[in-house]
Residue, then its C-alpha position, 0 to 999 in steps of 0.5 A: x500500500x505505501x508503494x502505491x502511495x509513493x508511486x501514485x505521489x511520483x507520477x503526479x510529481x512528474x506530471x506537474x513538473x512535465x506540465x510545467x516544464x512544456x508551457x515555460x520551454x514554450x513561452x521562454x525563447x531567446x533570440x540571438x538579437x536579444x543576446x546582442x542586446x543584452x550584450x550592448x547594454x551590460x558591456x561593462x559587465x563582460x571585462x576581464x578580472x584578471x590576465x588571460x592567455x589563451x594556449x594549446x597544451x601538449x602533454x608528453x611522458x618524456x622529455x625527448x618525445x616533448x623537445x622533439x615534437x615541439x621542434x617539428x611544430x616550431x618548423x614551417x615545413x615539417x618533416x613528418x606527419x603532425x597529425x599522427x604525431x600527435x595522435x598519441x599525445x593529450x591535446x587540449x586548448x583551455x584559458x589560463x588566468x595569471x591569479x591561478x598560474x602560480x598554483x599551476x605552475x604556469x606562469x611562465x606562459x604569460x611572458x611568452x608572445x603569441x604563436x610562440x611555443x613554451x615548455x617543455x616543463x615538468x610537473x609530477x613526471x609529465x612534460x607539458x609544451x604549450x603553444x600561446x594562441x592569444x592573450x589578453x589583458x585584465x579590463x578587455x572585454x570578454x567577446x560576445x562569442x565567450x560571453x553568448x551562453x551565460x547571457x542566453x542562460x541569464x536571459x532564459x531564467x529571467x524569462x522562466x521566472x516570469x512565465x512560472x510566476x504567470x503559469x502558477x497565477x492562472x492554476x491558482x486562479x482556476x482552483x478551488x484553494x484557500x490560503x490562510x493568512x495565519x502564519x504556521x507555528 
């Protein structure tokens, strides 16, 4: 019996929340020209905190295989192929920011140019080579491309409240419900 209950209890739940969550997906679209608006008039908002570098991080198991690779990627023409060479690396492009470099033990990345390539450093026997893609000072602005989600995120739950405020509205108004204006104890 009390199986039943909790089951009964879930399927009404999901119900509710599945009502719910079609009519707000419904009534909350976001358009890119809100975006580029909401951009424009929160740019102030979207300036950097702190040093950025953007880098492309090559990790290598010994140190040969790191200086040997990184020469080849340094050369206009190289002599082997670069995509199997790297095949077998780890491969990542990810932003550094110069508060955190210090306890990453990359700091060195921020004096470096761009297009140049860095390393190879040790850290816990792993080698790692970066190459600097871009670097940005602290105040630039964060461009739209980086900032587009969050702003799509902040603008969609704005929106969501309000069509969750106006959905609960109209179910009150349509039931039959009393609400105490007693405070609970």
């Amino acid at each position: 019996l009390q199986l039943m209950k909790e089951r009964d209890l879930f399927y009404e739940s999901l119900l509710i929340s599945s009502y719910i969550k079609i009519q707000t997906q419904e009534k909350t679209k976001t358009t890119k020209k809100e975006v580029s608006d909401y951009y424009l008039k929160n740019k102030e908002s979207f300036r950097r905190t702190d040093d950025e570098v953007v880098v492309k991080h090559y990790v290598f198991s010994t140190n040969k295989a790191a200086k040997k690779t990184m020469q080849e990627l340094m050369k206009k023409k190289p002599r082997v192929d670069i995509e199997k060479l790297l095949s077998k690396q780890l491969v990542e492009t990810k932003t550094l920011r110069k508060k955190d470099a210090g306890s990453n033990l990359v700091d060195f990345v921020f004096s470096a140019t761009v297009g140049e390539f860095v390393g190879p450093k040790k850290h816990k026997d792993i080698f790692h080579v970066f190459q600097i893609l871009q670097k940005h000072k602290e105040g630039s602005y964060v461009g739209l491309e980086k900032a587009y989600d969050e702003i799509y995120n902040r603008l969609y739950k704005e929106k969501e409240a309000f069509v969750l405020g106006s959905i609960l509205d109209s179910l009150y108004l349509k039931a039959d419900v009393f609400v105490s204006q007693e405070g609970l104890n």
